[in-house]
Every structure is written in structure tokens, then in C-alpha cells.
C-alpha positions, -999 to 999 in steps of 0.1 A, spaced: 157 -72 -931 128 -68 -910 132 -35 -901 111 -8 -925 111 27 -920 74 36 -917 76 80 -912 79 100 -947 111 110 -960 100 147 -958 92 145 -917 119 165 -902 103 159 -869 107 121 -860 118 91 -878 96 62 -872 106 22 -877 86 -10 -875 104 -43 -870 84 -68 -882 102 -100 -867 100 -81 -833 69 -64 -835 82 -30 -825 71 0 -834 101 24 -829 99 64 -829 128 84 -831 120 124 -822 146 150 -837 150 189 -820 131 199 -855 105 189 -830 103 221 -816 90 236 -844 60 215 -851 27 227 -855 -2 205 -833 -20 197 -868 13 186 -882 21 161 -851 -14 153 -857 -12 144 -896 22 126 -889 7 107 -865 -18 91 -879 1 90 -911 26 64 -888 -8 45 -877 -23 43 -912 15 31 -922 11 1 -890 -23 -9 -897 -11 -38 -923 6 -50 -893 -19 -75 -874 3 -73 -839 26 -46 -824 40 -59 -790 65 -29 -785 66 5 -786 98 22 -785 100 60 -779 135 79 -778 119 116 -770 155 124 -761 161 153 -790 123 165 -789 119 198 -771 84 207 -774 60 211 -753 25 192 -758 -4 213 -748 -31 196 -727 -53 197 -759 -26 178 -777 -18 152 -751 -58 145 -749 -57 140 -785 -34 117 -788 -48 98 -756 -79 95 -777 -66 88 -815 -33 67 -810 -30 47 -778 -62 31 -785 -48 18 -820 -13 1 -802 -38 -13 -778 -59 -28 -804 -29 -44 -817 -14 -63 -785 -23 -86 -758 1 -67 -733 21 -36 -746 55 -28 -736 62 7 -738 97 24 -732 101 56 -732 135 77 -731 135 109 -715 139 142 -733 166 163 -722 142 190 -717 122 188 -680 91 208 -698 90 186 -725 93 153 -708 72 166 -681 45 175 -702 45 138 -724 44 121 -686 17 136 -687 2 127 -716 11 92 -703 -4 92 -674 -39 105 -688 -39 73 -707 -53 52 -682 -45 19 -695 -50 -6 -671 -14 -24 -662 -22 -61 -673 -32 -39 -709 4 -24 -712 36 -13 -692 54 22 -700 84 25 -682 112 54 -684 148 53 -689 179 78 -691 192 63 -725 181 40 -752 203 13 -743 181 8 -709 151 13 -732 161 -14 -757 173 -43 -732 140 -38 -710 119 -35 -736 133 -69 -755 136 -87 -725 103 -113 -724 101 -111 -682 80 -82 -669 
């Protein structure tokens, strides 16, 4: 099976998968979310990146924010704009990344955000956003842009 489970048994906030024969890195948030500390999204992070690093190429990103309902501060977002995109980016030629929506507009509207800030140039990576993870799966696997 080349699907591994890459987050910690003992992280009630997201469950995170890697699928080695696809190259996608899958993250799964759960509504524990809302009760995460920043320095715990933090540590879980980059407990997920040091997890990925044996891997020498991710070409997916899949992220089902669907059950988080957090918030990210603009702190946070800028964070993670500085310590994990750059890592998936290292890792691909062009990055897919699908995204489905949270079912919460703050918390959705405040990841966008985070998004956005990224400023990866399009021929870098693609994020696109869907209603469900079906959408999110089939465009995400699909090899035409």
C-alpha cells in the first residue's frame, strides 16, 4: 500500500497521509481544530514536513478544511506562508493544490487568505477550491491543468 499515515496518533486536530505512488500529500482537518493553540498548529506542522522530507517529490497537496473551524490569525497565516509552502515548493516542479472549503465562511475566509499571501507564481503551483472532496480528488489527479 502506498498510502502512509504521516500525522501522530495523538493529533486530534488533522489527520495527514502521504501516497507515495501518487506523490500526494493529503491533510484531513477535524472540528477539534477549533481548539488549537497557534504553537500547537505550528509544532504539528512541521512535525508533517519533518515526516515528508524523506520523500524527494510531492506533486499534490490535498487539503479537506471542511471540519476545521478555526480561525488563523494574520500572524499565523504569515507563518505558515514563510515555514511550509516554501518546503512543498521545494519538492515539485508544478504543485497542484486543492483545497475544500470549510463549512465555516470565517474560517475558509481567513485560510484564502493565507493562500493568497503566498504569492507563488502560477507556472510554480495551482490551488484551486472545491465544495467537496470528490471535486477535489478528480481535479487534483487529473494530469491536464
Amino acid at each position: 500500500m502506498s498510502r502512509l499515515k504521516i500525522s501522530s496518533n495523538d493529533n486530534q486536530y488533522f489527520t495527514s497521509y502521504f501516497d507515495e505512488e501518487l506523490k500526494l500529500y493529503e491533510i484531513v482537518w477535524h472540528e477539534a481544530s477549533q481548539d488549537m493553540e497557534e504553537e500547537e498548529y505550528k509544532q504539528l506542522l512541521l512535525n508533517d514536513k519533518e515526516g515528508l522530507y524523506i520523500y524527494p517529490q510531492i506533486n499534490f497537496v490535498l487539503i479537506n478544511l471542511q471540519n476545521r473551524l478555526d480561525t488563523m490569525s494574520p500572524e499565523l497565516q504569515e507563518w505558515s506562508t514563510k515555514n511550509i509552502a516554501p518546503f512543498f515548493l521545494e519538492k515539485s516542479t508544478h504543485l497542484k493544490v486543492a483545497v475544500v472549503r470549510s463549512k465555516d465562511f470565517s474560517t475558509q475566509f481567513s485560510l484564502e487568505q493565507a493562500l493568497e499571501e503566498d504569492n507563488t507564481p502560477e507556472e510554480k503551483a495551482v490551488t484551486k477550491h472545491f465544495e467537496n472532496e470528490q471535486e477535489a480528488r478528480e481535479w487534483i489527479l487529473d494530469t491536464q491543468l
